[in-house]
Every structure is written in C-alpha cells, then in structure tokens.
PAKOLMI-289703 format. One line per field, with one value per atom (N, C-alpha, C): atom name; residue in three letters; x, y, z; residue number from 1. Coordinates in Angstrom, 2 decimals. Layout:
REM residues N
mike = CA | ...;
kolgu = ALA | ...;
x = X | ...;
y = Y | ...;
z = Z | ...;
rovo = NUM | ...;
REM end
This chain:
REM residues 104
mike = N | CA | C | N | CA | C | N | CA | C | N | CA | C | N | CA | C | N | CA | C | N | CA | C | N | CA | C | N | CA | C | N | CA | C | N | CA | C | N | CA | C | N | CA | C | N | CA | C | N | CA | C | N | CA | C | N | CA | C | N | CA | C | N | CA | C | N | CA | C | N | CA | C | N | CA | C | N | CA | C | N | CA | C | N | CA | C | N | CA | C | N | CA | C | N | CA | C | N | CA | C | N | CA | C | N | CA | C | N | CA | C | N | CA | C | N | CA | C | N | CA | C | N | CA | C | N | CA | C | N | CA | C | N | CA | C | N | CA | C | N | CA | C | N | CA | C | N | CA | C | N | CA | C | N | CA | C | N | CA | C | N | CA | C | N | CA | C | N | CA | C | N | CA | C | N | CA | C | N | CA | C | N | CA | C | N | CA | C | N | CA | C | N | CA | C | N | CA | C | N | CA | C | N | CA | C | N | CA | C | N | CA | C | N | CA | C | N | CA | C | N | CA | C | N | CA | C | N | CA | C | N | CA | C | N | CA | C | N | CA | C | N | CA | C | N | CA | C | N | CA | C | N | CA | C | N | CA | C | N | CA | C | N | CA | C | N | CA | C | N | CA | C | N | CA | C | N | CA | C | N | CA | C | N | CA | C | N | CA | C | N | CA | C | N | CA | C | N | CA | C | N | CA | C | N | CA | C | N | CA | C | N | CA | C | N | CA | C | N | CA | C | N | CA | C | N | CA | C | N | CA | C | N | CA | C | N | CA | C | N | CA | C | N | CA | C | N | CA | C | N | CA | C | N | CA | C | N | CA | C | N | CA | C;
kolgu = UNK | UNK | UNK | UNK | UNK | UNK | UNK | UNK | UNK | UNK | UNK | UNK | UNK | UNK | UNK | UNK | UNK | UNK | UNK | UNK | UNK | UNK | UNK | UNK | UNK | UNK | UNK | UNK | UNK | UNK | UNK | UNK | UNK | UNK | UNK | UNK | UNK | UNK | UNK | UNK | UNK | UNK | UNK | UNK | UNK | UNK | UNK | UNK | UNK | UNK | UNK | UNK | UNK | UNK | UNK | UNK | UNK | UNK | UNK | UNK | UNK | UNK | UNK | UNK | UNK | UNK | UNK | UNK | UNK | UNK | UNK | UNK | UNK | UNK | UNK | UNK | UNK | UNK | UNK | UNK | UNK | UNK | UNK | UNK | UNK | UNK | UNK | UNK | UNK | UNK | UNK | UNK | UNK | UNK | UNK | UNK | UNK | UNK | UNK | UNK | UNK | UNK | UNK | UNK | UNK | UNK | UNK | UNK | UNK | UNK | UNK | UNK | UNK | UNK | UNK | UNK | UNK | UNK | UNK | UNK | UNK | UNK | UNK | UNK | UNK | UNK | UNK | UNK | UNK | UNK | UNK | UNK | UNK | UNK | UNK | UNK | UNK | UNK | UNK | UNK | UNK | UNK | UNK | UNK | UNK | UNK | UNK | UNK | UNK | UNK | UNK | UNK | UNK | UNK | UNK | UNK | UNK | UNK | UNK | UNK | UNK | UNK | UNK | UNK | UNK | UNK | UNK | UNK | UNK | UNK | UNK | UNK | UNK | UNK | UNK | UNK | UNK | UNK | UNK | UNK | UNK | UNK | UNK | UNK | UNK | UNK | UNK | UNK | UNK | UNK | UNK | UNK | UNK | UNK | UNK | UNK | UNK | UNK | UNK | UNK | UNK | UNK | UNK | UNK | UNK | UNK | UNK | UNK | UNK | UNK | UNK | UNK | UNK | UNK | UNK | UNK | UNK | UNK | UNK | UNK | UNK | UNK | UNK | UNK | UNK | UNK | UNK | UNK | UNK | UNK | UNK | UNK | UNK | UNK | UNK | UNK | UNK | UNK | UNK | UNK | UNK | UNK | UNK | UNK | UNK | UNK | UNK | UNK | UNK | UNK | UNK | UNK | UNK | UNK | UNK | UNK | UNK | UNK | UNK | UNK | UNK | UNK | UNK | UNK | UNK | UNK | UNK | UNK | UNK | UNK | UNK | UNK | UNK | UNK | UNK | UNK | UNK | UNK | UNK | UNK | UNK | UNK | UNK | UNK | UNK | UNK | UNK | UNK | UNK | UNK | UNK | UNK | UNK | UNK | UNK | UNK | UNK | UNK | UNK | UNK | UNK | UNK | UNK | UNK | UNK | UNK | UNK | UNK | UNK | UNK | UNK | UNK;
x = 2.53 | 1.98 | 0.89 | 1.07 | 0.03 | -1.33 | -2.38 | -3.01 | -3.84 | -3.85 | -4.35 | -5.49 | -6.63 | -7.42 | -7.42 | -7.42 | -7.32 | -9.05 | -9.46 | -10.77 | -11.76 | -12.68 | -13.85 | -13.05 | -12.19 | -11.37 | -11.20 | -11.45 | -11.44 | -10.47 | -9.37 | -7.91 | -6.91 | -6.78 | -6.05 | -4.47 | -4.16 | -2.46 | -1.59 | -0.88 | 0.04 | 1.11 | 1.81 | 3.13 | 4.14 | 5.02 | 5.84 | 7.50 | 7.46 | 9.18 | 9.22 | 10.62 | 11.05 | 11.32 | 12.17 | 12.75 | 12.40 | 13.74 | 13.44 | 11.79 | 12.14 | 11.04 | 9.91 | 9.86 | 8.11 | 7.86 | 8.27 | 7.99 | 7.03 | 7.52 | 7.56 | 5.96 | 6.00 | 4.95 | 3.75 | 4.06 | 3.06 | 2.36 | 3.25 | 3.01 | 2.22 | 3.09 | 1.63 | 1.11 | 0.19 | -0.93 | -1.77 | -0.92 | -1.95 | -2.65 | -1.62 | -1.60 | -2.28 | -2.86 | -3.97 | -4.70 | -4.89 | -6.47 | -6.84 | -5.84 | -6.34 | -5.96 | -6.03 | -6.09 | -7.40 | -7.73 | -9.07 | -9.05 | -10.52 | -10.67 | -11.28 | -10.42 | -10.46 | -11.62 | -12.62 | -13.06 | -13.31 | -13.99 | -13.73 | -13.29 | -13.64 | -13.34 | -12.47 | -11.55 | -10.59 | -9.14 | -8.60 | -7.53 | -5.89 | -5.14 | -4.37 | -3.87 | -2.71 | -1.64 | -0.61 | 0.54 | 1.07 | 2.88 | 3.33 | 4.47 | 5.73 | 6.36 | 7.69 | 8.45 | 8.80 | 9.88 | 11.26 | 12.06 | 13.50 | 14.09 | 15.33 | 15.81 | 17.43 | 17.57 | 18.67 | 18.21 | 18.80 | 18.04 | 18.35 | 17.14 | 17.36 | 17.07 | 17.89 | 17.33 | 16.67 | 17.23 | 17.29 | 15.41 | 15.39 | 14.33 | 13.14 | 13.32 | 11.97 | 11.72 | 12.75 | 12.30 | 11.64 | 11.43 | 10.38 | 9.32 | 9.36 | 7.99 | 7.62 | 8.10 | 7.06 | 7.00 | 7.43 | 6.91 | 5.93 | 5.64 | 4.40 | 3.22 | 3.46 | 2.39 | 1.88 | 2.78 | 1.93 | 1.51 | 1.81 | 0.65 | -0.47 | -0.41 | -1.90 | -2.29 | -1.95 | -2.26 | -3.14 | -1.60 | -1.64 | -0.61 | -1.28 | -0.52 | 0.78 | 1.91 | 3.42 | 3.81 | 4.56 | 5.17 | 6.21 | 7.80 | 9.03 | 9.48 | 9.95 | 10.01 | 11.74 | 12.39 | 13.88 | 14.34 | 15.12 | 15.51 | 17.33 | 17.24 | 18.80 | 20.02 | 20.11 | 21.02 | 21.35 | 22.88 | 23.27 | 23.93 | 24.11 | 24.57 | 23.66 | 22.26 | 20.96 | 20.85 | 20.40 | 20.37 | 19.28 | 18.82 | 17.61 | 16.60 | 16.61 | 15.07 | 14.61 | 15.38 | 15.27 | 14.70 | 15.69 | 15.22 | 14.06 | 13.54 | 12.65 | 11.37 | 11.66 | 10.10 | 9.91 | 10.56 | 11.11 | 9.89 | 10.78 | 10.11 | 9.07 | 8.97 | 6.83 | 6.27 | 6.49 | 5.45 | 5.12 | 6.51 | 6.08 | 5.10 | 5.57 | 4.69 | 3.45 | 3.11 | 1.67 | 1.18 | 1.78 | 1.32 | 0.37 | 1.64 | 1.34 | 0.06 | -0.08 | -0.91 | -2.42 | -2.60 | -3.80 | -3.96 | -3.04 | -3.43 | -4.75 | -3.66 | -4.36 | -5.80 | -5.72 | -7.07 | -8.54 | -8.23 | -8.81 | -9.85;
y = 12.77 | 12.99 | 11.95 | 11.27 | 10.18 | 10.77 | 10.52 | 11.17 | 10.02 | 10.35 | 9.59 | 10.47 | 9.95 | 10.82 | 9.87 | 10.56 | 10.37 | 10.02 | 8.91 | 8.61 | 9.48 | 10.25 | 10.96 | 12.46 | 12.71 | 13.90 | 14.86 | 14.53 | 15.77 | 16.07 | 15.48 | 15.60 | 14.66 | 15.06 | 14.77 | 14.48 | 13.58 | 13.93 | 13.34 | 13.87 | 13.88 | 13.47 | 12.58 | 12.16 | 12.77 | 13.53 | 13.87 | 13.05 | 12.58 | 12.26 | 10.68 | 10.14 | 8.77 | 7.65 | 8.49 | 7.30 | 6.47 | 5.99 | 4.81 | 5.46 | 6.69 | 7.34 | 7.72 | 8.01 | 8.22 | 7.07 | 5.87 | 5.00 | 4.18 | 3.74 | 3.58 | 4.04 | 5.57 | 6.30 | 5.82 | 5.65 | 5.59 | 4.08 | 2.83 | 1.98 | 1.66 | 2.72 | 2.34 | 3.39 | 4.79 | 4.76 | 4.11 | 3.53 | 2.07 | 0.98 | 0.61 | -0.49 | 0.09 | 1.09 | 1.56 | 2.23 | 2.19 | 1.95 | 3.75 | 4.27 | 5.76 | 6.07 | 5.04 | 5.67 | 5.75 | 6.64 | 6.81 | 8.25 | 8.44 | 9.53 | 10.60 | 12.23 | 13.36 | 13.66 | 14.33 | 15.28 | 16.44 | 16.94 | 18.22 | 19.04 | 19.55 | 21.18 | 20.80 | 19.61 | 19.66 | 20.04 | 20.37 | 20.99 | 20.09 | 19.87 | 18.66 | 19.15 | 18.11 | 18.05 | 17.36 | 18.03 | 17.51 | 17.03 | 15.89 | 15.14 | 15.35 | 15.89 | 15.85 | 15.58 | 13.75 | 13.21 | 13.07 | 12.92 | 13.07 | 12.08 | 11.21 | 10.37 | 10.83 | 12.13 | 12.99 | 14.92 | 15.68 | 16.98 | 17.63 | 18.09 | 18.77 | 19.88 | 21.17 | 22.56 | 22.75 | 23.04 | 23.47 | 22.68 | 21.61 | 20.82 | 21.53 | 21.73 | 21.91 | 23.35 | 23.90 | 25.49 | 25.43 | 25.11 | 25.11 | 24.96 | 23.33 | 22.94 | 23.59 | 24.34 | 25.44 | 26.39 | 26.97 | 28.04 | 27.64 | 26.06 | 25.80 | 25.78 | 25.18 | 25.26 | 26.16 | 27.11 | 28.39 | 29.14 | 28.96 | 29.58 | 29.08 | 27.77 | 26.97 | 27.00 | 27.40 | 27.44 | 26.14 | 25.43 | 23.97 | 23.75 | 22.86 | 22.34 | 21.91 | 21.90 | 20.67 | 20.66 | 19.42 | 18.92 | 18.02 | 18.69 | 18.02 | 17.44 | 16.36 | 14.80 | 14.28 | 14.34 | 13.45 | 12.68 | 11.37 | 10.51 | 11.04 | 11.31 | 11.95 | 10.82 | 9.98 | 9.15 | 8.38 | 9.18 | 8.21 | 6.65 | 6.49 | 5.38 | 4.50 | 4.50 | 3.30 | 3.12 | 1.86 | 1.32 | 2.09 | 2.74 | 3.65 | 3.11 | 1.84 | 0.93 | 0.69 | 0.51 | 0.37 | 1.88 | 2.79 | 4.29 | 4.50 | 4.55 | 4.92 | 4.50 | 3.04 | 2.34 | 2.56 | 3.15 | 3.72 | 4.94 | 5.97 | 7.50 | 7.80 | 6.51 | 6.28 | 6.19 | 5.27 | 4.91 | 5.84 | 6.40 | 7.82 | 9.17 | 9.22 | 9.86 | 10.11 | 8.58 | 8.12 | 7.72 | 7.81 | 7.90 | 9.02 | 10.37 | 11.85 | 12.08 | 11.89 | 11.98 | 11.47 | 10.14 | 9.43 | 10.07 | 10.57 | 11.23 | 12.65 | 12.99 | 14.60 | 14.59 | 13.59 | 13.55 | 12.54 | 12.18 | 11.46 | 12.03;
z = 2.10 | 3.42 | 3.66 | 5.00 | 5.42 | 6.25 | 6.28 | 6.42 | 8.05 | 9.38 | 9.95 | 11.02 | 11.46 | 12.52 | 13.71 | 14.67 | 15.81 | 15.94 | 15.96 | 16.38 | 17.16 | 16.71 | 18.34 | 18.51 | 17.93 | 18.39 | 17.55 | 15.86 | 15.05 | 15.08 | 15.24 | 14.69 | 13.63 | 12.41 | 11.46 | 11.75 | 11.84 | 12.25 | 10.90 | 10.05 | 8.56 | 9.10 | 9.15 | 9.35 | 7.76 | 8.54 | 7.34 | 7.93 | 6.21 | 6.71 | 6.29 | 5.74 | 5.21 | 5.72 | 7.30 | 7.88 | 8.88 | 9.92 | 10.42 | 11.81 | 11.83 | 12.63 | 12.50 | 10.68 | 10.61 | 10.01 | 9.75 | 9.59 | 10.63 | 11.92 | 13.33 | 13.83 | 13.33 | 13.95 | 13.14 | 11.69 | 10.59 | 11.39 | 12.09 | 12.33 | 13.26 | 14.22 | 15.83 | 15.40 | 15.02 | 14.65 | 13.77 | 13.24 | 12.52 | 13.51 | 14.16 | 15.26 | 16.28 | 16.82 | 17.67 | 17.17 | 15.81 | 14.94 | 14.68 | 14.43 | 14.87 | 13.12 | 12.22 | 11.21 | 10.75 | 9.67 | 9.11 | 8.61 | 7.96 | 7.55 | 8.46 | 8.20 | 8.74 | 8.76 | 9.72 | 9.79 | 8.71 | 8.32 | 7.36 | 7.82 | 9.10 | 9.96 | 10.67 | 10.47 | 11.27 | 11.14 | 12.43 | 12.27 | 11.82 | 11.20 | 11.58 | 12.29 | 12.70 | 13.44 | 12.12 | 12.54 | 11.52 | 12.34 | 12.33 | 12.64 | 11.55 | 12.00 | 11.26 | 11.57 | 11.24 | 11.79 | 10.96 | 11.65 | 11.06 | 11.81 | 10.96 | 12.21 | 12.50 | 12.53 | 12.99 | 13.10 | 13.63 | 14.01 | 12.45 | 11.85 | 10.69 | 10.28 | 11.37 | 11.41 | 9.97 | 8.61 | 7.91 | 7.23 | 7.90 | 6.84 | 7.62 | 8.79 | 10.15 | 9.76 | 9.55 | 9.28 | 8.30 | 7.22 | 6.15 | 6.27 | 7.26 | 7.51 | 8.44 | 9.49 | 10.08 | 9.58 | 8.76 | 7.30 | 7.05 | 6.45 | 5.31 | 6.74 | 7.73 | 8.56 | 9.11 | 9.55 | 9.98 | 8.67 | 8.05 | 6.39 | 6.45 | 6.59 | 6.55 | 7.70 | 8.45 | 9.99 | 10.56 | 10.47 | 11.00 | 11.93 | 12.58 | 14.55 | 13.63 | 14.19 | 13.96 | 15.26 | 15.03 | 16.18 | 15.40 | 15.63 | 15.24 | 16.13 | 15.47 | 16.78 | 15.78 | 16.32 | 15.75 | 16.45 | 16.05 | 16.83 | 17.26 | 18.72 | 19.16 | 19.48 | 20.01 | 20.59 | 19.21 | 19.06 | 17.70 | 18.67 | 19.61 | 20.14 | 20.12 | 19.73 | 19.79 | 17.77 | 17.76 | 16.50 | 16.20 | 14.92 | 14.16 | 14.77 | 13.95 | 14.12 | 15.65 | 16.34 | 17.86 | 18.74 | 18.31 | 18.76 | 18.28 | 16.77 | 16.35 | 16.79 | 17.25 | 18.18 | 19.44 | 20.07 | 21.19 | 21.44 | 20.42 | 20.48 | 19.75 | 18.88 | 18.26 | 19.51 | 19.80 | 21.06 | 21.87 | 22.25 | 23.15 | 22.53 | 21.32 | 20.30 | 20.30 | 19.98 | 19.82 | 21.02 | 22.38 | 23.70 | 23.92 | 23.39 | 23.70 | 22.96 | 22.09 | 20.91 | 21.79 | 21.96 | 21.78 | 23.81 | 24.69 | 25.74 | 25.66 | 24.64 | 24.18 | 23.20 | 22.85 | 21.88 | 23.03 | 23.94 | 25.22 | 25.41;
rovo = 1 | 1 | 1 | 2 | 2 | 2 | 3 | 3 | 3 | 4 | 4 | 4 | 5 | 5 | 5 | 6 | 6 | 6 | 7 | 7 | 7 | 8 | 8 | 8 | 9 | 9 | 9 | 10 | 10 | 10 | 11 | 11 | 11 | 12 | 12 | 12 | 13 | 13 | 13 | 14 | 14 | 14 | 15 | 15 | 15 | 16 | 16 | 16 | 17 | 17 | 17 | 18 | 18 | 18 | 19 | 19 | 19 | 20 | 20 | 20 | 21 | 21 | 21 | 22 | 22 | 22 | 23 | 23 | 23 | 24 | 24 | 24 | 25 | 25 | 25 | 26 | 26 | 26 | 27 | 27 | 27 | 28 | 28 | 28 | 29 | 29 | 29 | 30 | 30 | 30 | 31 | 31 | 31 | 32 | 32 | 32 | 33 | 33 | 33 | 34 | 34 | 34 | 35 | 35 | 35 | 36 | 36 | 36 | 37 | 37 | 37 | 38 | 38 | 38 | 39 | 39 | 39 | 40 | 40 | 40 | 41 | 41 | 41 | 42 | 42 | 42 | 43 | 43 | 43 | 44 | 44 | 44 | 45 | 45 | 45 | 46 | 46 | 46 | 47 | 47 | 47 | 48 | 48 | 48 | 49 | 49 | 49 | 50 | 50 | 50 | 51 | 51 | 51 | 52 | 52 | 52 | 53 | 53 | 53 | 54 | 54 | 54 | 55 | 55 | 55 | 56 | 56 | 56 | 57 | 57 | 57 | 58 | 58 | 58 | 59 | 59 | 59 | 60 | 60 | 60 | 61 | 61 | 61 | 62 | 62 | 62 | 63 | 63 | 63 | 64 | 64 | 64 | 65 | 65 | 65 | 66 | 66 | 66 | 67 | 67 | 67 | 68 | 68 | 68 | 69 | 69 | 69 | 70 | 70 | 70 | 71 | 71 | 71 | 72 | 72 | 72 | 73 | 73 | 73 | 74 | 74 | 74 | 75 | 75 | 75 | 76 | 76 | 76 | 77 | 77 | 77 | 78 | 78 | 78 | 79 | 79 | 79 | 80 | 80 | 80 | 81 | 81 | 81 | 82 | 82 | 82 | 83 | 83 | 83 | 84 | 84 | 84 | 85 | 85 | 85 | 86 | 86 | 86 | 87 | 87 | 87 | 88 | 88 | 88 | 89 | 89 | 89 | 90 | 90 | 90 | 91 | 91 | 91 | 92 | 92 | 92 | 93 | 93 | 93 | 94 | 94 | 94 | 95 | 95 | 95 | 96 | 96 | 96 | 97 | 97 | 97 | 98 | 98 | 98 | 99 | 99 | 99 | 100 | 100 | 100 | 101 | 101 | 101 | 102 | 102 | 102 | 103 | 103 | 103 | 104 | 104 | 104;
REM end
C-alpha cells in the first residue's frame, strides 16, 4: 500500500492495486505533488484500483475498510476496447481530478 496526503486537507489517500490503473494514479498524485506524509488523526481514503471489475477482490477490501473504518473508493478500468495504458491515464486523471476537488 502507497501511502499519499492530499496537501492542507488531512487526508491520506493508499492506492491499492498492481496495474495499468493504480499505477497511473500512483503517477499523477505524484505529478501534482500531493504525495507526502499523513497527518496523524487522519482519516485515509483508500483507492482500489483494478484494471478490470473484480467483485470478488472489492468485497474484501470493503470488509478490511469498514473494520478500520476507512473511506474506499473502487475505481476499474471498463472499456476493454481502449489500450490499458491509455484507459488507465484517462480515469487517473479523472481520479485525481475528483480527489484534489474534494480536498480544496
């Protein structure tokens, strides 16, 4: 788990996941500087990307999060007709749009 804060906002956001999508995400929150260290009292947010829909994997991880009673937000890349790497920079961006709106 990657560990990034949203600058001024007291939000931790964990990118979970291998592929061409949390890769992407890991990248532009790098690339708009919103990595760094958490807060103590803060809450994360936690990203669970997949780069296809993976009922079986998401149900867990909202198991482990509502135990720890932590934010998720499952994000998968849908259109198998777009190349991974292409989709995946696609729906980062939008991601990390939503993201750096809400922490404003």
């Amino acid at each position: 788990m990657d560990g990034f804060s949203a600058q001024g906002c007291g939000c931790d956001v964990q990118v979970l996941g291998i592929g061409h999508l949390a890769a992407a995400v890991r990248v532009e929150l790098a690339r708009r500087g919103l990595r760094g260290e958490g807060e103590p009292d803060s809450r994360p947010l936690i990203l669970a990307c997949s780069d296809f829909a993976n009922p079986a994997s998401f149900k867990e991880a909202r198991r482990l999060a509502i135990e720890a009673q932590e934010l998720i937000l499952f994000v998968c890349l849908t259109d198998p007709a777009q190349p991974p790497s292409l989709l995946a920079r696609r729906e980062a961006l939008r991601v990390v749009d939503r993201i750096a709106a809400a922490t404003a």
